[in-house]
Predicted model as a PDB file, atoms N, CA, C, CB and O in Angstrom, pLDDT in the B-factor column:
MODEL        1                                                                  
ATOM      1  N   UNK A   1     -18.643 -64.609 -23.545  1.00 47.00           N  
ATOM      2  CA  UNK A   1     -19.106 -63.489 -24.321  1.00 47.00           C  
ATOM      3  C   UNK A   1     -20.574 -63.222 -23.984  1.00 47.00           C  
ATOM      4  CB  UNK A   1     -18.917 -63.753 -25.831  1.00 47.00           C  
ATOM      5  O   UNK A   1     -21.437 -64.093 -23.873  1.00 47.00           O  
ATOM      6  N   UNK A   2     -20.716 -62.127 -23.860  1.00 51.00           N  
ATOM      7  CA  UNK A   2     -22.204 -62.009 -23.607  1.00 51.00           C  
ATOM      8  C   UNK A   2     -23.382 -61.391 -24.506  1.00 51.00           C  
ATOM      9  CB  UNK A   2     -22.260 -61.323 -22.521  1.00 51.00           C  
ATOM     10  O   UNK A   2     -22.830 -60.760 -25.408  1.00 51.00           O  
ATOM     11  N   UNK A   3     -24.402 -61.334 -24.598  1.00 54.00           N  
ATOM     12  CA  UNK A   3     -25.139 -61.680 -26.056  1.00 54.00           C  
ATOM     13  C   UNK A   3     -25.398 -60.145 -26.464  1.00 54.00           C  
ATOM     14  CB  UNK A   3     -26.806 -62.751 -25.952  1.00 54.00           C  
ATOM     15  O   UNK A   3     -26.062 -59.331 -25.822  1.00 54.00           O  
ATOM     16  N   UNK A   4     -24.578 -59.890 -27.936  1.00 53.00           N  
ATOM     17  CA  UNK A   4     -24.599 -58.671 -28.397  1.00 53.00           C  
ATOM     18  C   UNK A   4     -23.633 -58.332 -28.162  1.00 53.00           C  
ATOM     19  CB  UNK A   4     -25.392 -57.906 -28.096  1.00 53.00           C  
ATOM     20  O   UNK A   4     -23.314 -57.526 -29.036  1.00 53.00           O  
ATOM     21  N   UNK A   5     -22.704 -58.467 -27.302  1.00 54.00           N  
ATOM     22  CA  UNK A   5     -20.932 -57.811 -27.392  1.00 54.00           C  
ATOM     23  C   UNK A   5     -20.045 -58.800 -28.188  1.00 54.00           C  
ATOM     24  CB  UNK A   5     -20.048 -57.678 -25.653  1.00 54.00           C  
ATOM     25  O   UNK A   5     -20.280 -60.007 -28.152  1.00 54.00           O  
ATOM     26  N   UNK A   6     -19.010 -58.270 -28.915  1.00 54.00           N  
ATOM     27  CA  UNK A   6     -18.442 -59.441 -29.196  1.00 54.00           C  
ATOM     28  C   UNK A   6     -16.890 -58.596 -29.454  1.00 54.00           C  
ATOM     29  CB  UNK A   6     -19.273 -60.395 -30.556  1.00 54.00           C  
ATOM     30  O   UNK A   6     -16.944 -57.376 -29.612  1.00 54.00           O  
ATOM     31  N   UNK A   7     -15.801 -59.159 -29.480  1.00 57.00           N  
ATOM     32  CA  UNK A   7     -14.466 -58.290 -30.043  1.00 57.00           C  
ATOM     33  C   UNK A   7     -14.453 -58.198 -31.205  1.00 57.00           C  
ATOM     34  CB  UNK A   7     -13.157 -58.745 -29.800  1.00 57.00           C  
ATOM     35  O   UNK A   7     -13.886 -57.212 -31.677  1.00 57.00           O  
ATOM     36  N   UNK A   8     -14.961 -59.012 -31.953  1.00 57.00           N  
ATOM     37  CA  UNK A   8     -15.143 -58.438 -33.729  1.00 57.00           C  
ATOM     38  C   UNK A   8     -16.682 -58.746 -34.387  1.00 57.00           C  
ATOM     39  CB  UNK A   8     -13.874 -59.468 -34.931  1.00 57.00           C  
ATOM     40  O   UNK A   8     -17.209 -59.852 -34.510  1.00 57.00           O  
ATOM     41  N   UNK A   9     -17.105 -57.735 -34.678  1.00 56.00           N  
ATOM     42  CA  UNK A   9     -18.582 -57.562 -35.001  1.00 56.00           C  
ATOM     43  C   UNK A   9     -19.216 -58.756 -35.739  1.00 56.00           C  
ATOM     44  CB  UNK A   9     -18.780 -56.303 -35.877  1.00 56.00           C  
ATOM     45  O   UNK A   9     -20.330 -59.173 -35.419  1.00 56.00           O  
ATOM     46  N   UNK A  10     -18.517 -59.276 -36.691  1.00 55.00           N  
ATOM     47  CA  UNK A  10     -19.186 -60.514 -37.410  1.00 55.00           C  
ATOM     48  C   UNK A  10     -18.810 -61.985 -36.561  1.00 55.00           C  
ATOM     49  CB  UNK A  10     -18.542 -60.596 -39.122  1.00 55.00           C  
ATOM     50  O   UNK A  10     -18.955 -63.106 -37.048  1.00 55.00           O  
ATOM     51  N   UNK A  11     -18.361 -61.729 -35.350  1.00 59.00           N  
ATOM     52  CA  UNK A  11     -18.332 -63.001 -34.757  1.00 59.00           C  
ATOM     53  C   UNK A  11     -19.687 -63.287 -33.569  1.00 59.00           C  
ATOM     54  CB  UNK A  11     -16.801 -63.081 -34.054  1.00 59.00           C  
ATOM     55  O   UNK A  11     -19.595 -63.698 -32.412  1.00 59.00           O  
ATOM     56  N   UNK A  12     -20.420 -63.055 -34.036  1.00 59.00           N  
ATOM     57  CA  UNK A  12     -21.622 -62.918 -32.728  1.00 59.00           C  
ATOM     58  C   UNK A  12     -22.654 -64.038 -32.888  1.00 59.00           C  
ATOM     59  CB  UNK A  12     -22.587 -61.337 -32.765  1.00 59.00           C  
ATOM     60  O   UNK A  12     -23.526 -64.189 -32.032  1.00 59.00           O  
ATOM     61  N   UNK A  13     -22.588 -64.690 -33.780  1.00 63.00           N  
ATOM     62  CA  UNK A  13     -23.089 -66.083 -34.086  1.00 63.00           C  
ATOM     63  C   UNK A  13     -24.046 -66.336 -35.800  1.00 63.00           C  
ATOM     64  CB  UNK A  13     -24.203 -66.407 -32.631  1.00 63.00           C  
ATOM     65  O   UNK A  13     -24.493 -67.337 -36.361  1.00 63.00           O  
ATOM     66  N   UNK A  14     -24.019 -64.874 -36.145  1.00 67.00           N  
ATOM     67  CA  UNK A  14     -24.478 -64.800 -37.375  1.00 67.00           C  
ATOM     68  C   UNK A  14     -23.561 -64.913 -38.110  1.00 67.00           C  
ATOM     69  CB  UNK A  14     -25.121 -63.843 -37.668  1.00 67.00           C  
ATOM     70  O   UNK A  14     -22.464 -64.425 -37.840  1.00 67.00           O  
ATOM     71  N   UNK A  15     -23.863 -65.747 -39.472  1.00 71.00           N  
ATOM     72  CA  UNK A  15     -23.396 -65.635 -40.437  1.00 71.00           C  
ATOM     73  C   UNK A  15     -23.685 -64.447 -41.652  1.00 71.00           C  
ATOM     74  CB  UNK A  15     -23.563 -66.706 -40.671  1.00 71.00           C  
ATOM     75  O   UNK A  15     -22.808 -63.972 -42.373  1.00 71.00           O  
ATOM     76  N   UNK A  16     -24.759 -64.187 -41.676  1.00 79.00           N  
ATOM     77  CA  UNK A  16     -25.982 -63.246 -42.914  1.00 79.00           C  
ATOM     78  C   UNK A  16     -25.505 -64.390 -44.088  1.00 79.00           C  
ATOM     79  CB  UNK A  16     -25.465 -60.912 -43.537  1.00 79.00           C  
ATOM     80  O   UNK A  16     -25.250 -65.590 -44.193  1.00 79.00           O  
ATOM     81  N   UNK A  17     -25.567 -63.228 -44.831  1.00 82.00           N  
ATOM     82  CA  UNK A  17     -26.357 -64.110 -46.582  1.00 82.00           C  
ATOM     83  C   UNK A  17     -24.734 -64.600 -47.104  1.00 82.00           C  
ATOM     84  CB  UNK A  17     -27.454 -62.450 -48.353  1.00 82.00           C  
ATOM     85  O   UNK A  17     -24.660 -65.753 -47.529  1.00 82.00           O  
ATOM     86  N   UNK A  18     -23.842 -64.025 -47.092  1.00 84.00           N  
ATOM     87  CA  UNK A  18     -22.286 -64.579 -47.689  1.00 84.00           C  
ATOM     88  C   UNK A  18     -22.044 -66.351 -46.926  1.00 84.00           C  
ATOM     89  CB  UNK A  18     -20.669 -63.160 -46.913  1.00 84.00           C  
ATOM     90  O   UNK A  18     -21.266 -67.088 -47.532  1.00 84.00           O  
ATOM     91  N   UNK A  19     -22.538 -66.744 -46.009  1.00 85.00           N  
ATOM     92  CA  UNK A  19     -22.421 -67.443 -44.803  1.00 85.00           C  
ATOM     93  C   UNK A  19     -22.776 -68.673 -45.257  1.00 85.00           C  
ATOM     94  CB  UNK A  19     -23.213 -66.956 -43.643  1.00 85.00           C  
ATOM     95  O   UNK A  19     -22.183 -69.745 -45.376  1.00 85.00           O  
ATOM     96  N   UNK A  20     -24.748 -67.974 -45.668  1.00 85.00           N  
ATOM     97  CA  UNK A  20     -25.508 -68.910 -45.840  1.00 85.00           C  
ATOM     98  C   UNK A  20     -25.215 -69.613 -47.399  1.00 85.00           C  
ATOM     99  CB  UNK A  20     -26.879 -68.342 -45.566  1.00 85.00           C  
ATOM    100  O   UNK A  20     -25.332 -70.800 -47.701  1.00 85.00           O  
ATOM    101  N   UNK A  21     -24.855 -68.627 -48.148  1.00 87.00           N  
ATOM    102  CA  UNK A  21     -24.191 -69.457 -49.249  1.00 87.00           C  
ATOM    103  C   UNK A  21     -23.251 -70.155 -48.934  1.00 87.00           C  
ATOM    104  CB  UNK A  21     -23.722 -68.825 -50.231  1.00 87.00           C  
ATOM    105  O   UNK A  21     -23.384 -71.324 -48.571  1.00 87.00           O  
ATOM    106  N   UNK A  22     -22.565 -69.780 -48.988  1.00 88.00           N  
ATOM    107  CA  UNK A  22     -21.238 -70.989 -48.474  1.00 88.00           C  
ATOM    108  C   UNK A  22     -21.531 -72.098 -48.080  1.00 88.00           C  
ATOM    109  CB  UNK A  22     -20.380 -70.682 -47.330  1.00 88.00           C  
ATOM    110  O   UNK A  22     -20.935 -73.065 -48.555  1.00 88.00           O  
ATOM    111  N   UNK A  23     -22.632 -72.290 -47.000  1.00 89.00           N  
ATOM    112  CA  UNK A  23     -22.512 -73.381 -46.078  1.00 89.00           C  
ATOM    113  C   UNK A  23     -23.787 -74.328 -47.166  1.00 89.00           C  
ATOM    114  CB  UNK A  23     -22.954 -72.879 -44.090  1.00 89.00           C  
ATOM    115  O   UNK A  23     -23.856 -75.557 -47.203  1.00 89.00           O  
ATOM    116  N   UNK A  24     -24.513 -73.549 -47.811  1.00 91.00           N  
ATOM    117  CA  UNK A  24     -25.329 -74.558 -49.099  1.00 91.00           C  
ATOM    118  C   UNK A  24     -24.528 -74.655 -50.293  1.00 91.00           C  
ATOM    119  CB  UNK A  24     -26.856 -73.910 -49.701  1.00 91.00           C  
ATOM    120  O   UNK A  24     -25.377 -74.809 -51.171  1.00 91.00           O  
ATOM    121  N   UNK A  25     -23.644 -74.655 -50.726  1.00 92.00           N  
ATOM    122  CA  UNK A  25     -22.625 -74.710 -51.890  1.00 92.00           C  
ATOM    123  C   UNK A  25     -22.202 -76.703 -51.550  1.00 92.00           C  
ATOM    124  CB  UNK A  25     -20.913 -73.176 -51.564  1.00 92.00           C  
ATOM    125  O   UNK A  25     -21.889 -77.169 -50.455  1.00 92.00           O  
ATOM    126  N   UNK A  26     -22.327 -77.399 -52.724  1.00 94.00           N  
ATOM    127  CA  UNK A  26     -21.809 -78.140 -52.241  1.00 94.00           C  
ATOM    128  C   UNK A  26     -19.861 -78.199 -52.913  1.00 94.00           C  
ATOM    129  CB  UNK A  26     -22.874 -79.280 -52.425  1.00 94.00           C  
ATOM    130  O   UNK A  26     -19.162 -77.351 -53.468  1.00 94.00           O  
ATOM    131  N   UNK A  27     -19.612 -79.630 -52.486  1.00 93.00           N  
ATOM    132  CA  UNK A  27     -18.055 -79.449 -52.735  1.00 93.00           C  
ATOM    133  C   UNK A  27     -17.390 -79.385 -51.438  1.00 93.00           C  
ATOM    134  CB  UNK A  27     -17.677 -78.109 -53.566  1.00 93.00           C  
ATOM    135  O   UNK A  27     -17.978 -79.512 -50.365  1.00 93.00           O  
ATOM    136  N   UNK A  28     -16.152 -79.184 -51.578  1.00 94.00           N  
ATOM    137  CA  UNK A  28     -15.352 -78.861 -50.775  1.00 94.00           C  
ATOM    138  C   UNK A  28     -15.212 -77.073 -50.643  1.00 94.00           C  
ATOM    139  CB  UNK A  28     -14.160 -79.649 -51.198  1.00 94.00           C  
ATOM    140  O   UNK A  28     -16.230 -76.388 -50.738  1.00 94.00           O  
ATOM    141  N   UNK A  29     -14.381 -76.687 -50.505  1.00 93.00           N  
ATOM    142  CA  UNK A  29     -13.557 -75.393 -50.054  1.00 93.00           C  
ATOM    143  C   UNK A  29     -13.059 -75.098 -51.831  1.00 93.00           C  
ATOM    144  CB  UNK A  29     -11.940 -75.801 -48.602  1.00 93.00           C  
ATOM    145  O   UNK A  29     -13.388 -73.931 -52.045  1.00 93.00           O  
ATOM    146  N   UNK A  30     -12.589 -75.533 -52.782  1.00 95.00           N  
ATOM    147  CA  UNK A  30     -11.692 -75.130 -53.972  1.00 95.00           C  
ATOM    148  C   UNK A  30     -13.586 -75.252 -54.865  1.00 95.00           C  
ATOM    149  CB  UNK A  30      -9.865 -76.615 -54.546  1.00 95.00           C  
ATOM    150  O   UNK A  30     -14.022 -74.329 -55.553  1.00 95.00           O  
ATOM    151  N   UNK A  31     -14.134 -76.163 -54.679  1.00 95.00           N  
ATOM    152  CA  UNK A  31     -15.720 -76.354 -55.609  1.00 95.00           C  
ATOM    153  C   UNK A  31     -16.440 -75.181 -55.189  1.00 95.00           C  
ATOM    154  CB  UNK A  31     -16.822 -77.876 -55.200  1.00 95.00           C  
ATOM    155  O   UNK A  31     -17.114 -74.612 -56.048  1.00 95.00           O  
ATOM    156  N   UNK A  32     -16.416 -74.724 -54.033  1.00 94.00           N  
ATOM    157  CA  UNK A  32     -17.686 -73.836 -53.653  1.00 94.00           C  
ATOM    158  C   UNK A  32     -16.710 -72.146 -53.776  1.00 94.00           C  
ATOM    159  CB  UNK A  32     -18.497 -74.370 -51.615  1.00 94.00           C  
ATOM    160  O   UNK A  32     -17.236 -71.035 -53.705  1.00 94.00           O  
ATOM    161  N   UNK A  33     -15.630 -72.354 -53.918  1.00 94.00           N  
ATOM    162  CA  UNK A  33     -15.043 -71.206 -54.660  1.00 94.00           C  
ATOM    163  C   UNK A  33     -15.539 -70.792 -55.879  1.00 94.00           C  
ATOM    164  CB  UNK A  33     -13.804 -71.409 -54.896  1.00 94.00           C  
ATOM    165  O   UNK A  33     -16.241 -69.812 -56.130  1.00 94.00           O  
ATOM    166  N   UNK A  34     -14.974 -71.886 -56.816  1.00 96.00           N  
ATOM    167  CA  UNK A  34     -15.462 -71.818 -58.093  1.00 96.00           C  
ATOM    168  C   UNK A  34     -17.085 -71.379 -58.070  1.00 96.00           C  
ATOM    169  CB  UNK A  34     -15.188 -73.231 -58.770  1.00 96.00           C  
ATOM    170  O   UNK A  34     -17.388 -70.423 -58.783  1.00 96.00           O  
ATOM    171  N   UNK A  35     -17.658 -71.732 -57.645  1.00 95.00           N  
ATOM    172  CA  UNK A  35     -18.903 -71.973 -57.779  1.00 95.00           C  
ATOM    173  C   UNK A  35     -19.567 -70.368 -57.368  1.00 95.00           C  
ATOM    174  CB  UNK A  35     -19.318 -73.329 -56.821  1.00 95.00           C  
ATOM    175  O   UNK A  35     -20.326 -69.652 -58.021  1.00 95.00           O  
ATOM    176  N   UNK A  36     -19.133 -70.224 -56.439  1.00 93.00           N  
ATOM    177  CA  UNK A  36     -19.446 -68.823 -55.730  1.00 93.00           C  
ATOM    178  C   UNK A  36     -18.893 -67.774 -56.641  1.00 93.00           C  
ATOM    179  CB  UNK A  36     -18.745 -68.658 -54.193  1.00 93.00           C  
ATOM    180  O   UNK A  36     -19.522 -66.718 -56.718  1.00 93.00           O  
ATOM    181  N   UNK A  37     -17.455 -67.972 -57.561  1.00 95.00           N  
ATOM    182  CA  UNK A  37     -17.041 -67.368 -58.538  1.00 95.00           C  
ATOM    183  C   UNK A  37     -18.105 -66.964 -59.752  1.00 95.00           C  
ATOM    184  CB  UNK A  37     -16.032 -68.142 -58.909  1.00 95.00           C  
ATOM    185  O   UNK A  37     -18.410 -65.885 -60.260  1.00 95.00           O  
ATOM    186  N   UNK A  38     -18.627 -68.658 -60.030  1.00 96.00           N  
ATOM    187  CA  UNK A  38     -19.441 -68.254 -61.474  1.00 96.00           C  
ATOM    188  C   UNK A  38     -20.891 -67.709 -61.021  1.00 96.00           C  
ATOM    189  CB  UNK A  38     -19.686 -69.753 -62.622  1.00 96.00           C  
ATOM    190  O   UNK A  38     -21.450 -67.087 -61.924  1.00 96.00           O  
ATOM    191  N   UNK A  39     -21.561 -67.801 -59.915  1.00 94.00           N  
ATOM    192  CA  UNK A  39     -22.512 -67.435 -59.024  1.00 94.00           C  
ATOM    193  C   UNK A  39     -22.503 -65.528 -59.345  1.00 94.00           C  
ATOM    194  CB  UNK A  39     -21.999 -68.085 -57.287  1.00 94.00           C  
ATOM    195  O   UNK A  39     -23.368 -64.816 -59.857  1.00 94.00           O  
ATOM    196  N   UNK A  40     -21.308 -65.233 -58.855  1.00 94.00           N  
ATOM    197  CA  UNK A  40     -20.846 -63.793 -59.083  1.00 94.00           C  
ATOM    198  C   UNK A  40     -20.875 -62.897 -60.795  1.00 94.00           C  
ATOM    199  CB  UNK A  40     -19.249 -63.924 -58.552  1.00 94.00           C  
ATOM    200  O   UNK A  40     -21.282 -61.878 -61.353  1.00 94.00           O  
ATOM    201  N   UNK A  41     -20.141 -64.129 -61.014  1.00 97.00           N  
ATOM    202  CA  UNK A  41     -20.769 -63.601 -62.782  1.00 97.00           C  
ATOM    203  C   UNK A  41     -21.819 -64.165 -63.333  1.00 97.00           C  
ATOM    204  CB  UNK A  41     -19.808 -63.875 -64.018  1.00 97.00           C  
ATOM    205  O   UNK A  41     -22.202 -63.546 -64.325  1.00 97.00           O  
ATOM    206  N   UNK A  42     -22.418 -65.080 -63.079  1.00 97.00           N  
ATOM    207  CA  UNK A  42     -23.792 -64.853 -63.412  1.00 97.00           C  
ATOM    208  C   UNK A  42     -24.958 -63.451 -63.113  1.00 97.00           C  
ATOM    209  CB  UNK A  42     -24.253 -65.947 -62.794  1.00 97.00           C  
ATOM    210  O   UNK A  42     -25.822 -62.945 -63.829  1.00 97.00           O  
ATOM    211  N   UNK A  43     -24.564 -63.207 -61.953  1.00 96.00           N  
ATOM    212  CA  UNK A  43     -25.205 -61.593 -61.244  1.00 96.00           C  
ATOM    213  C   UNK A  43     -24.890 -60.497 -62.415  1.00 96.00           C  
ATOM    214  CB  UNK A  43     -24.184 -60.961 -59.502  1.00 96.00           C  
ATOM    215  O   UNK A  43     -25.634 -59.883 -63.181  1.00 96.00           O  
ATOM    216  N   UNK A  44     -23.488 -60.512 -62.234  1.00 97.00           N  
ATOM    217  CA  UNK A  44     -23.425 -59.303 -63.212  1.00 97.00           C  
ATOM    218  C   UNK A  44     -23.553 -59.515 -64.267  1.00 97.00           C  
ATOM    219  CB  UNK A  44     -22.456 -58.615 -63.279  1.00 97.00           C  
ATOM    220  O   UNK A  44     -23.538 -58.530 -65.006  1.00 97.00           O  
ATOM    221  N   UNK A  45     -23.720 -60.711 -64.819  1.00 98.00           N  
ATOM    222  CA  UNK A  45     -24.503 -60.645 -66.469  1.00 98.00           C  
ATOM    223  C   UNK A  45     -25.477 -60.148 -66.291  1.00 98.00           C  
ATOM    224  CB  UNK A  45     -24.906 -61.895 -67.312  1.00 98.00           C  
ATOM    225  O   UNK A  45     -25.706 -58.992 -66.645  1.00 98.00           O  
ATOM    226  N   UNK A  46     -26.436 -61.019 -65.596  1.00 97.00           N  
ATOM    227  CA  UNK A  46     -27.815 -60.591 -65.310  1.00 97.00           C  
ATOM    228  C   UNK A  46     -28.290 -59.168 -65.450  1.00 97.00           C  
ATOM    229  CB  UNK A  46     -28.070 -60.926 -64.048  1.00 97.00           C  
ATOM    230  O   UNK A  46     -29.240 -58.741 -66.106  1.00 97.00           O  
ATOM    231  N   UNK A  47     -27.215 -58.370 -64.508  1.00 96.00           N  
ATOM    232  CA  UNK A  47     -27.302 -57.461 -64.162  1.00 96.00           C  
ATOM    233  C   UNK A  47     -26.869 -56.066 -65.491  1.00 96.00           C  
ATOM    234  CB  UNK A  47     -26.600 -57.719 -62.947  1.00 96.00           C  
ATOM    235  O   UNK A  47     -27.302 -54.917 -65.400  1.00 96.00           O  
ATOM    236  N   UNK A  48     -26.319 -56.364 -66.170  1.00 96.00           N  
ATOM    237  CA  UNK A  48     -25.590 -55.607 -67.538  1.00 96.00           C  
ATOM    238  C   UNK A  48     -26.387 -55.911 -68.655  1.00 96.00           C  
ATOM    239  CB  UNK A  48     -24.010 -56.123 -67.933  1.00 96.00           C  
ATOM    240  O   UNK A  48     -26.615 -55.080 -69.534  1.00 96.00           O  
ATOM    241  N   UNK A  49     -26.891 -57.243 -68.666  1.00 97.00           N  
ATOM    242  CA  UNK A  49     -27.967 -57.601 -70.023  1.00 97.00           C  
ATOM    243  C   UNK A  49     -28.966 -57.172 -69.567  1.00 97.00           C  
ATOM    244  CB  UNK A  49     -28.282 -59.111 -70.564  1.00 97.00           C  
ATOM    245  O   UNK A  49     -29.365 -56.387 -70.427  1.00 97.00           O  
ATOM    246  N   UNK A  50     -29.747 -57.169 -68.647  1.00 97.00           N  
ATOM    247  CA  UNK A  50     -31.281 -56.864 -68.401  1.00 97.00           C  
ATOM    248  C   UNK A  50     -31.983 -55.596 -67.247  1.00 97.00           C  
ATOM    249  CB  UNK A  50     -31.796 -58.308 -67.877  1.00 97.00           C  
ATOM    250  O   UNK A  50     -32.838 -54.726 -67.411  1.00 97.00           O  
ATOM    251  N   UNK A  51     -31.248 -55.959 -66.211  1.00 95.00           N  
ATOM    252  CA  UNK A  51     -31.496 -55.176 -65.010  1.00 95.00           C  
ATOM    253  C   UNK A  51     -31.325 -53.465 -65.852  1.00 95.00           C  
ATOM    254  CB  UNK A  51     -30.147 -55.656 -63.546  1.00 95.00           C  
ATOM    255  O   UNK A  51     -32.267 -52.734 -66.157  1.00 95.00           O  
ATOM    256  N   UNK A  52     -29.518 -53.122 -66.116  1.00 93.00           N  
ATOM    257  CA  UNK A  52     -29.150 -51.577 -66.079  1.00 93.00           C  
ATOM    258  C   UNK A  52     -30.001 -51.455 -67.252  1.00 93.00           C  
ATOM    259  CB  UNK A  52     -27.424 -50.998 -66.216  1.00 93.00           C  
ATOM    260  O   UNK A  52     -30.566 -50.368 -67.367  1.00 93.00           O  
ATOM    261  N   UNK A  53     -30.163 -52.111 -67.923  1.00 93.00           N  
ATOM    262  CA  UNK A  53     -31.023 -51.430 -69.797  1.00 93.00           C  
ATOM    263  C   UNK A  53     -32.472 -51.413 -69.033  1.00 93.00           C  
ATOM    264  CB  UNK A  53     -31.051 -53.018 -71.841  1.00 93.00           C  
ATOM    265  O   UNK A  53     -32.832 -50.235 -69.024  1.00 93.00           O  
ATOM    266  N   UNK A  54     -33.199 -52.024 -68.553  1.00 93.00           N  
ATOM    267  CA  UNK A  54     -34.429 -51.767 -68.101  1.00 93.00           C  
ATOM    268  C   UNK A  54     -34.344 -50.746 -67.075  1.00 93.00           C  
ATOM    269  CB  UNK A  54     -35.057 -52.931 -67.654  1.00 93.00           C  
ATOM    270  O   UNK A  54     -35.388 -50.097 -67.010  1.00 93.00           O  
ATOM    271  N   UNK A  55     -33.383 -50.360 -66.190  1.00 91.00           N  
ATOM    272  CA  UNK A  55     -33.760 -49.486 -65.675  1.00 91.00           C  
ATOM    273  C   UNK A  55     -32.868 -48.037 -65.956  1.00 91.00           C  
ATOM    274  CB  UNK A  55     -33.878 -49.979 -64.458  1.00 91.00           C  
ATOM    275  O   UNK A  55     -32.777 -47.173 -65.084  1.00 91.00           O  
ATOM    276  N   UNK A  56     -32.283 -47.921 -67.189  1.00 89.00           N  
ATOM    277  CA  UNK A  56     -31.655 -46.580 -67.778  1.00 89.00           C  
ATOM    278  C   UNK A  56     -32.466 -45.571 -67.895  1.00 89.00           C  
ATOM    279  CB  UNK A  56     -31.115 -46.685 -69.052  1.00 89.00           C  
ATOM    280  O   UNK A  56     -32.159 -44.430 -67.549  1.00 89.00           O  
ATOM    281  N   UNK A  57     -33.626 -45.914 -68.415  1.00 86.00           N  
ATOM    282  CA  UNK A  57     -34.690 -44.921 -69.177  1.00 86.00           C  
ATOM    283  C   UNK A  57     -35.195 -44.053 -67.949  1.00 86.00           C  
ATOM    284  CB  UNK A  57     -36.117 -45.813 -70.027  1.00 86.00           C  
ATOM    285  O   UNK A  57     -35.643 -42.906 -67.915  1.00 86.00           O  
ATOM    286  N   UNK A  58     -35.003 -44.856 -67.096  1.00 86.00           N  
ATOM    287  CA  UNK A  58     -36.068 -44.147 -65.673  1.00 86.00           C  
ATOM    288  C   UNK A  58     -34.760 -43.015 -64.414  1.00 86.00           C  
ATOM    289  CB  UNK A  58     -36.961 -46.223 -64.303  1.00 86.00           C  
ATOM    290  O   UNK A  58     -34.861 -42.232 -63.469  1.00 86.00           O  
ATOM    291  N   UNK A  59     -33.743 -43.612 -65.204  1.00 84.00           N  
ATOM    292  CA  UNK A  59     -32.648 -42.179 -64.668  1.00 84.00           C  
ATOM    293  C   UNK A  59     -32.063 -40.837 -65.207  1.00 84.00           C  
ATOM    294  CB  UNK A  59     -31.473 -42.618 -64.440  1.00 84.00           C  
ATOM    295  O   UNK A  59     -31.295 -40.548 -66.123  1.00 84.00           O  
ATOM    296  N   UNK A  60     -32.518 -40.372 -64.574  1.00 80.00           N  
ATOM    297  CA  UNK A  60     -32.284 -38.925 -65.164  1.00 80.00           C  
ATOM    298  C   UNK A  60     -30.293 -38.425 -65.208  1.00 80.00           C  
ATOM    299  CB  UNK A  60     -33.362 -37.695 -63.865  1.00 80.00           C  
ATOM    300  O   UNK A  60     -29.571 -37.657 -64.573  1.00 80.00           O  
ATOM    301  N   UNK A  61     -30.141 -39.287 -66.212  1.00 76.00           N  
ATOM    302  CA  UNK A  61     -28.306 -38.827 -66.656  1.00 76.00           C  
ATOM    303  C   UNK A  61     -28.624 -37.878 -67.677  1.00 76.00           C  
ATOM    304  CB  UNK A  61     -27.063 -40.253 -67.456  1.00 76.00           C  
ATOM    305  O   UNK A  61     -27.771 -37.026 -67.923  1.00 76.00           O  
ATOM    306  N   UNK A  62     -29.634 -37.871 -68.280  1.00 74.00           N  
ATOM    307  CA  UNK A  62     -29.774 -36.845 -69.537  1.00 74.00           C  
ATOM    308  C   UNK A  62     -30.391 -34.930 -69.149  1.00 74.00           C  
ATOM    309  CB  UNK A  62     -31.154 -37.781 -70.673  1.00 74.00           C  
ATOM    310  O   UNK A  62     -30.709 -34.027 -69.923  1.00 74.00           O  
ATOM    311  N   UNK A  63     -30.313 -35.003 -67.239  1.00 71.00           N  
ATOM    312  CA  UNK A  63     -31.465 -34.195 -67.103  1.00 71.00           C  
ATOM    313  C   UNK A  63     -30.207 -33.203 -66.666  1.00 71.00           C  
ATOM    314  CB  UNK A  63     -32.927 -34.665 -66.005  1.00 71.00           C  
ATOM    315  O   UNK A  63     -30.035 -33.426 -65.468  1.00 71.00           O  
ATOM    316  N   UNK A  64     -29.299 -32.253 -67.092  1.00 71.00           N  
ATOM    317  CA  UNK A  64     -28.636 -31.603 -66.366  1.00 71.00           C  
ATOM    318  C   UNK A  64     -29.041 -30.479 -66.224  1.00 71.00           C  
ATOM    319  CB  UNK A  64     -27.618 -31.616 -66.617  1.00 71.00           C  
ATOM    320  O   UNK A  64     -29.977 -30.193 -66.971  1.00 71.00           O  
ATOM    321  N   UNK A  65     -28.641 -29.562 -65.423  1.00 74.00           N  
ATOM    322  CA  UNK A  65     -28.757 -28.164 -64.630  1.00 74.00           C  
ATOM    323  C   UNK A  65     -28.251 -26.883 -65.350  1.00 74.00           C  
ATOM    324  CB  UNK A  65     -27.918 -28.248 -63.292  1.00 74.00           C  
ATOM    325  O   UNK A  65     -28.691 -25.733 -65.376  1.00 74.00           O  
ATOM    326  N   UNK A  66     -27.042 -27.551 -65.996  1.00 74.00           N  
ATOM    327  CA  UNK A  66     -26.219 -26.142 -66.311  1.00 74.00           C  
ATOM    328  C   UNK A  66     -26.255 -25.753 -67.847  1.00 74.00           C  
ATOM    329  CB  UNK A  66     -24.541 -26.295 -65.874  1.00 74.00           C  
ATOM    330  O   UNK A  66     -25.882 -26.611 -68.648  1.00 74.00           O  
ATOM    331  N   UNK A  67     -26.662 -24.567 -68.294  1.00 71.00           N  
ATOM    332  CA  UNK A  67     -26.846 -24.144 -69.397  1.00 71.00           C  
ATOM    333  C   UNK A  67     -25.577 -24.376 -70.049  1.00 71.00           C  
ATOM    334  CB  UNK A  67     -27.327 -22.893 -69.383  1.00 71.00           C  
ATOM    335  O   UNK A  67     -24.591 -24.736 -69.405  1.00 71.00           O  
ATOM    336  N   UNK A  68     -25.554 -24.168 -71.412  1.00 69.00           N  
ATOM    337  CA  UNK A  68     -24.275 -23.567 -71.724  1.00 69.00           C  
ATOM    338  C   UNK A  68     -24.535 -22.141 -72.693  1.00 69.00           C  
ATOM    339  CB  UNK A  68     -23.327 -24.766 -72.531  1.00 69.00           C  
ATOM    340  O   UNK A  68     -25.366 -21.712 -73.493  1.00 69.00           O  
ATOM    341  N   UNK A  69     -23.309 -21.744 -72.083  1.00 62.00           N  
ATOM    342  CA  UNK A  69     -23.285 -20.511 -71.833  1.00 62.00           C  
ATOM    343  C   UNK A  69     -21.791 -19.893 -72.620  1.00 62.00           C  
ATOM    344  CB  UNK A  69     -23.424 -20.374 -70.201  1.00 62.00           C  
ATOM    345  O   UNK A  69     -21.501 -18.699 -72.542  1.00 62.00           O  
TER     346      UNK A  69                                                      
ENDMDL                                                                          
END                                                                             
């Protein structure tokens, strides 16, 4: 293979960030499931308790265009 071609795009020697978790998870294969599972909902708690409420105020859903008429 030569560097930068490959027959399927994620086989080129990178892993990125899904990769690098995995391979720091400890456990086996069924532990670093789980783990990567509660990893995932921890985010979207995070993300539903604090992140979207802090940043609601600063989006304009309230700003529409169309009169009524």
């Amino acid at each position: 293979m030569r560097y930068g071609v490959s027959v399927a795009p994620w086989c080129d020697g990178r892993d990125g960030m899904y990769g690098w978790i995995w391979r720091h998870l400890p456990g086996n294969a069924w532990v670093k499931a789980l783990l990567s599972l509660m990893l995932a909902m921890i985010v979207v708690y995070v993300l539903f308790q604090y992140v979207f409420p802090w940043a609601e105020p600063l989006l304009p859903f309230n700003d529409v265009t169309v009169d009524n008429q």
